[in-house]
C-alpha positions in Angstrom: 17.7 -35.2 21.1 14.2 -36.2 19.6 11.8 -33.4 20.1 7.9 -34.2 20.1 6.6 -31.2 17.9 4.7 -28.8 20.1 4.2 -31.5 22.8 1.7 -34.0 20.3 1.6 -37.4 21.6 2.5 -40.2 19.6 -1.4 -41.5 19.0 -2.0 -38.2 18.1 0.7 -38.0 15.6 -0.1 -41.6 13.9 -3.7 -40.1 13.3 -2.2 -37.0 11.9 -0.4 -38.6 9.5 -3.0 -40.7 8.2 -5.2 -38.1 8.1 -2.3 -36.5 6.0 -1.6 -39.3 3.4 -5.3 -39.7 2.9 -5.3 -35.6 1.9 -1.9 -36.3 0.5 -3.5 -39.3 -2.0 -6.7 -37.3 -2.9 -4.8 -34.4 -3.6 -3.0 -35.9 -6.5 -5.9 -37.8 -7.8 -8.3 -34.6 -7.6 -6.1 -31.3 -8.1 -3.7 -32.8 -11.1 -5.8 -31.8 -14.0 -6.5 -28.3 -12.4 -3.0 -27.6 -12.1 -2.1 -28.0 -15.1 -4.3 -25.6 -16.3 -2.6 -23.3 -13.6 0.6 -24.0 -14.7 -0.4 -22.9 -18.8 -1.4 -19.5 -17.5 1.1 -18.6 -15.4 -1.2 -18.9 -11.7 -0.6 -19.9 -8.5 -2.9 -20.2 -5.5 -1.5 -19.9 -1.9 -3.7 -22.4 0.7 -3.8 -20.6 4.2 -4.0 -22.8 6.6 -6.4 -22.2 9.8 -3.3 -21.6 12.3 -1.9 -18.4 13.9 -2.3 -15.1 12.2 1.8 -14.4 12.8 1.7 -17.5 10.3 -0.2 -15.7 8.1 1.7 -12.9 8.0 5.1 -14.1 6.7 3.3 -15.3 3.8 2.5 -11.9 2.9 6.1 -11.4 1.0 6.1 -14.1 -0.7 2.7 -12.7 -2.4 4.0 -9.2 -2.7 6.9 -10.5 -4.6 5.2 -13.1 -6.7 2.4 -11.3 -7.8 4.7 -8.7 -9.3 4.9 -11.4 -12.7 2.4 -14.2 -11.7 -1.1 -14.4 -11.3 -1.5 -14.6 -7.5 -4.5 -16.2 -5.5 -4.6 -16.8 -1.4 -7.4 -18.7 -0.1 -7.8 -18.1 3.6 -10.3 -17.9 6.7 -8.3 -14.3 7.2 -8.5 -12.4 4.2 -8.6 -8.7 6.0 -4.6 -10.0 6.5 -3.8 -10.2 2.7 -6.0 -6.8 1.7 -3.9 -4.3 0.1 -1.9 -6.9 -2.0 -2.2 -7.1 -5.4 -3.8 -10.6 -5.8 -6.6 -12.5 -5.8 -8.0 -12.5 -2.1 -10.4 -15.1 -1.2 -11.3 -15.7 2.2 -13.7 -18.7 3.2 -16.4 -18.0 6.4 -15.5 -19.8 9.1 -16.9 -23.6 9.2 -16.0 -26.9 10.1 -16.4 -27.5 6.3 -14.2 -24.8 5.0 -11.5 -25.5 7.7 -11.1 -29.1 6.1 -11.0 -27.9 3.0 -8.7 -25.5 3.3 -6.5 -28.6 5.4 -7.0 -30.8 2.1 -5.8 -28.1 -0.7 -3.4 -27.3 2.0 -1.5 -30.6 1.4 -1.1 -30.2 -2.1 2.3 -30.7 -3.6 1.3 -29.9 -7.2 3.4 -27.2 -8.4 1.4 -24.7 -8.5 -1.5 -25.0 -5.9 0.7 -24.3 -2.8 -0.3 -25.3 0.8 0.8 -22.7 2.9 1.0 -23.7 6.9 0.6 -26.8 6.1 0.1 -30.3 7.4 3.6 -31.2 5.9 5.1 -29.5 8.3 3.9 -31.5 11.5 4.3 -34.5 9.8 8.4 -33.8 9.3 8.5 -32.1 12.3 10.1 -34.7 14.9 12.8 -35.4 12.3 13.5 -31.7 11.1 13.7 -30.3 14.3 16.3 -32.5 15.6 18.7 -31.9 13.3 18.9 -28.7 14.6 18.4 -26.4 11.7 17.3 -22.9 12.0 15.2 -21.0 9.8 13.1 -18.3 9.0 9.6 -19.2 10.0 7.6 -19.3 6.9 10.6 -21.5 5.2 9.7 -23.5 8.3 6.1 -23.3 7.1 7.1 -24.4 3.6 9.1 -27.5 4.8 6.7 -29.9 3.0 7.5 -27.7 -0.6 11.5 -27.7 -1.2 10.4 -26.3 -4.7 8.8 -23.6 -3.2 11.6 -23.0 -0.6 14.4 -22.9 -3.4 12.5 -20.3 -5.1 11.9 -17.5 -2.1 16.1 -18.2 -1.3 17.0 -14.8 -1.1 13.7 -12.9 -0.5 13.2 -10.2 1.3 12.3 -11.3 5.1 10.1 -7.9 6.0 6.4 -8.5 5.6 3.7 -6.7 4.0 0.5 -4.9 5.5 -1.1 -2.0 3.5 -3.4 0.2 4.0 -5.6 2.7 1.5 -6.6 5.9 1.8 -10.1 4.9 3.3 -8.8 3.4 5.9 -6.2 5.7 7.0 -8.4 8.5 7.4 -11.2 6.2 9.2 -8.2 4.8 11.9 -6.2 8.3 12.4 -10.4 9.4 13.1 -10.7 6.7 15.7 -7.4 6.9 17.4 -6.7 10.9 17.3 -6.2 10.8 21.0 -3.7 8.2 20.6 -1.9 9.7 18.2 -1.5 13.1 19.6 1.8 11.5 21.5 3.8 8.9 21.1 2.8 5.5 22.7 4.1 2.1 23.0 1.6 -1.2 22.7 2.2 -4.2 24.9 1.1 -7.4 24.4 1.2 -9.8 27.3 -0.7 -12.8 25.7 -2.1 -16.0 27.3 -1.0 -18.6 29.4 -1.9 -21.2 26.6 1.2 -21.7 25.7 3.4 -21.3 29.1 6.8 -21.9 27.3 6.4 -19.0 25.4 5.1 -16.1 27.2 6.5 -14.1 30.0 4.3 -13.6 33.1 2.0 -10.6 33.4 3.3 -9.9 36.6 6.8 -8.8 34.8 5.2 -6.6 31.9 3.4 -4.8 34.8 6.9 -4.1 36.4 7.8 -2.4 33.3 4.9 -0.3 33.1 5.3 1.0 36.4 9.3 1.8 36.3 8.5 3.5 32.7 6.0 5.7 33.8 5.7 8.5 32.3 8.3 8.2 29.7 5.7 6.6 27.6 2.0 6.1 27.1 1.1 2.2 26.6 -1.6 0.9 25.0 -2.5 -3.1 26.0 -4.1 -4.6 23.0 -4.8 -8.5 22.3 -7.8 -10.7 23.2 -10.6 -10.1 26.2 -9.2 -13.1 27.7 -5.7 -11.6 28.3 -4.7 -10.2 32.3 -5.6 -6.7 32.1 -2.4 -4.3 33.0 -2.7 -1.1 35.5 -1.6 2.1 34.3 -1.7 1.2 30.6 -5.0 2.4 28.1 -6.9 -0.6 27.8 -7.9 -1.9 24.2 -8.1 -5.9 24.6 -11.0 -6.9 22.7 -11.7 -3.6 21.3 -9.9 -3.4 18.2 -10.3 -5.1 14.8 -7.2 -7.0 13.2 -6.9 -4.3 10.5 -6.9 -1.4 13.7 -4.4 -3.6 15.7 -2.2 -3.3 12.3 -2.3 0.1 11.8 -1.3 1.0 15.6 1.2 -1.1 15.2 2.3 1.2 12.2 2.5 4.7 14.1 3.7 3.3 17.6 7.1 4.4 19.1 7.9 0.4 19.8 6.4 -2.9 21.0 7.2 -5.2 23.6 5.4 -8.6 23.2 6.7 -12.5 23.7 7.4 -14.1 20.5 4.7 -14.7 18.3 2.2 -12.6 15.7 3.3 -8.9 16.7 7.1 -9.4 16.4 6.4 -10.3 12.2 3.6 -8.0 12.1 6.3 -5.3 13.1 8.9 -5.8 10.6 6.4 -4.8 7.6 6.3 -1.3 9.5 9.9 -1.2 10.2 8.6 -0.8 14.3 11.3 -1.4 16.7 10.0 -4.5 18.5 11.6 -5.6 22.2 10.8 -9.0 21.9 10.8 -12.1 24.1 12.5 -14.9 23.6 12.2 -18.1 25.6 13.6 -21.7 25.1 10.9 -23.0 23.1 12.2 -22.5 19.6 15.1 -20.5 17.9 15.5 -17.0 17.9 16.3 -16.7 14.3 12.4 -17.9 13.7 12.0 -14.0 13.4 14.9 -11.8 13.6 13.8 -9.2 11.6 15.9 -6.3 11.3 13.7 -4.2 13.7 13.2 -7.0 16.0 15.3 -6.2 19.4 15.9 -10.2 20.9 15.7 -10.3 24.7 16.4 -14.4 26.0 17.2 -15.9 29.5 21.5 -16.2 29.7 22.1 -18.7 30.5 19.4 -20.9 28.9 18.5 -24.5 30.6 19.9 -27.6 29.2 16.9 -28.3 28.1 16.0 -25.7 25.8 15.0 -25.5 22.7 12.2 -27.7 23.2 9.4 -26.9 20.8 6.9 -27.7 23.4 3.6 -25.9 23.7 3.3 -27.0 27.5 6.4 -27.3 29.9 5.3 -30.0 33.0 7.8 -28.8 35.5 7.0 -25.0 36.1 3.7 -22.7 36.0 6.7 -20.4 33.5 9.6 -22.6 33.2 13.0 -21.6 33.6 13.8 -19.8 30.2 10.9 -17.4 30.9 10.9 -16.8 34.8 15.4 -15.9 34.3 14.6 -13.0 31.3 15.0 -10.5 34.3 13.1 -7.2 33.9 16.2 -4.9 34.2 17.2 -6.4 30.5 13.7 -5.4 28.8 14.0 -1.8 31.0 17.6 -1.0 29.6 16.6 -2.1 25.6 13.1 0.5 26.3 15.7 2.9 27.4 18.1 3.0 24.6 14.8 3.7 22.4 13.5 6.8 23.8 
């Protein structure tokens, strides 16, 4: 079956993909001399794209492990993501300018000015994902570089957060009531993208039938449903704080997306969500504790961001709550 990649029309993907071999032509005209004066000493810069943070966190490996004998630089709009690493950090304010930047270097395929995220990946996208293959998702983020790919073969999956000594003693300040017991953070995310993300009305079930067994702690964006009988931090934490909870909690319980690949740099068990909307083997970390709809719908997996038939389609409304209750069980 021919998939549409997260639901993009077919106009929209024709102007994608001029957009792309414009970048694509420029990028060879403009970037070969420079990177061949990367390539003489041995550097590399990493192009971030301006898409989700989990995105940006399964890059973090791949700079761990190449900085250890290459000159590493990331250029990003999220640098507080890469701090801690020993590379070159450059993050870019936020602009309309910087964001098409970033999109043009992204689309390099010079060896050694690597676009990471990048627009490569959309424009395969119909094609790859209908073969069926299943991956990792940053080789799936690398699909435009099979140089790249062959070289992280083998590489450690885990990601990589750090944190120095300033900061540890600054957070375990700021969250000392938290820390005084063990606690749990939940994520319920947004309706934006209704194939992925289990209704707010379930997570609230497994609040109530856990209470007292653990403290939870809701963190995520202002915009997210707001839980009862959880402590509240939507919109009160910085990324770096949201990392380091993550670090010290007892487990997380989120839908697929940026918490289950923070979780694997901390080795924190992570009850995670699957629907039908992409393979499961996107992120199964070793920590990562997979939770799906059995059976799923014919029509899964789908890779579309919006699902026409149901307010939370079938994969998501059939993960029953008694499944998510018995996996929070077997943890404490």
């Amino acid at each position: 079956m021919k998939r549409e990649y997260l639901g993009y029309s077919k106009k929209f993907m024709f102007l994608f993909r001029i957009r792309f071999y414009i970048y694509h032509f420029l990028n060879i005209l403009i970037l070969f001399v420079p990177n061949i004066y990367l390539k003489l000493k041995h550097k590399y810069f990493f192009i971030m794209q301006d898409h989700g943070v989990g995105d940006a966190i399964t890059l973090t490996s791949i700079l761990y492990n190449w900085s250890k004998k290459n000159k590493v630089s990331v250029i990003s709009l999220n640098p507080e993501i890469y701090q801690g690493l020993n590379i070159k950090n450059i993050g870019l304010k936020r602009t309309n300018f910087t964001k098409e930047l970033i999109s043009f270097l992204g689309n390099s395929n010079h060896s050694n000015i690597v676009g990471y995220s990048n627009g490569n990946l959309l424009y395969k996208s119909s094609q790859f994902y209908a073969k069926g293959k299943k991956e990792f998702l940053r080789e799936l983020l690398l699909e435009g570089r099979p140089d790249i790919k062959e070289r992280i073969n083998g590489l450690e999956k885990e990601n990589k957060i750090f944190f120095n000594e300033s900061e540890k003693e600054e957070f375990e300040e700021k969250f000392s009531n938290i820390l005084k017991e063990e606690y749990a953070l939940i994520i319920t995310g947004t309706k934006e993208n209704s194939t992925k993300i289990w209704p707010t009305k379930n997570f609230q079930k497994v609040v109530e039938k856990t209470a007292g067994k653990i403290r939870w702690c809701q963190v995520g964006t202002s915009r997210t449903e707001e839980l009862k009988g959880v402590l509240d931090l939507r919109g009160k934490t910085t990324l770096r704080e949201v990392f380091f909870l993550s670090s010290r909690a007892k487990f997380i319980l989120c839908s697929e997306g940026m918490f289950t690949h923070l979780s694997s740099a901390f080795n924190t068990p992570c009850v995670t969500i699957y629907s039908g909307f992409h393979y499961p083997e996107i992120s199964f970390y070793k920590n990562v504790i997979p939770i799906s709809s059995k059976p799923l719908p014919k029509c899964a997996y789908c890779w579309k961001s919006k699902c026409n038939l149901y307010d939370f389609p079938i994969c998501i409304e059939n993960i029953k709550i008694q499944d998510v209750l018995s996996k929070i069980k077997e943890i404490l």
